[in-house]
N, C-alpha and C positions, 0 to 999 in steps of 0.2 A: 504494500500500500504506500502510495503515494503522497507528501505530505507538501500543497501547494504553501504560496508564499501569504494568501491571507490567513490561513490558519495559524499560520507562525506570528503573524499581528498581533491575531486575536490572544493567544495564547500568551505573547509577549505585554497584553496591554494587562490581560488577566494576571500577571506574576508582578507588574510593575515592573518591567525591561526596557531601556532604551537601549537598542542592538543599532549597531552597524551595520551595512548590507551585508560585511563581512560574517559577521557572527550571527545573520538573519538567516544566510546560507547556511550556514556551516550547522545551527540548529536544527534547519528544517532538515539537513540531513542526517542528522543523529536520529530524530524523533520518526521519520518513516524509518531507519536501520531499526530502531528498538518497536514499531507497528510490526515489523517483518518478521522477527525474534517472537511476537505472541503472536499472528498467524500462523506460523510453524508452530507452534503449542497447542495450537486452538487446534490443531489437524488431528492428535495424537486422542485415539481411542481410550476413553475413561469411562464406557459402559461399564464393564467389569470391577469399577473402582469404586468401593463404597465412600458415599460422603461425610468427609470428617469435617470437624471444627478447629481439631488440634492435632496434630501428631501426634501427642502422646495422652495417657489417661490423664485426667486430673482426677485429685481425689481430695477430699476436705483432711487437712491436716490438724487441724483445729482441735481441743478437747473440748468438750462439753462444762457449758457455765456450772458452778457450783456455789450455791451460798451459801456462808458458812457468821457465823455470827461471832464477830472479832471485839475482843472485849477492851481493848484501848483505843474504842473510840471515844470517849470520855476524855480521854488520857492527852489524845492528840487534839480535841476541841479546844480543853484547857491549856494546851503547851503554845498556840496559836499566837498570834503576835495579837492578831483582836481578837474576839470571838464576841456570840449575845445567845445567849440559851445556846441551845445545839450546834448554831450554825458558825460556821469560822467568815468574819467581816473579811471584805477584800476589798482592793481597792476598785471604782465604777471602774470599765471598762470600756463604755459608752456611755455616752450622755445624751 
């Protein structure tokens, strides 16, 4: 396939490029070499290929949440630089 000179415009106006005729050329020929490269891809029979997402499995690695009831919480309210009943004061973050 074929890659004319206004598509290398469009292309170039889409990336924010200001190209030389030089490198207008020299682009448009990259860009039909690399259409050429996934044509030849696009030929190669992949009936037989089941469709994947990933190469490889993924799998949750993760362990499962557990609460568990930690008895310096108290400990750490009161150790706080400010705290007011339970809660430890912090400074606004927004206003």
């Amino acid at each position: 396939m074929s890659i004319d000179g206004e598509t290398v415009d469009h292309v170039a106006l889409l990336a924010r490029l200001a190209l030389t005729p030089a490198e207008r050329e020299r682009l448009r020929e990259q860009l039909s070499a690399i259409l050429e490269h996934i044509n030849v891809m696009n030929e190669a029979d992949t009936s037989q290929v089941p469709a994947t997402a990933h190469i490889l499995p993924l799998e949750n690695v993760m362990r499962s949440d557990v609460v568990v009831d930690w008895p310096g919480v108290r400990e750490l309210v009161e150790n706080a630089p400010s705290h007011e009943g339970p809660y430890i004061r912090v400074i606004a973050v927004r206003e």
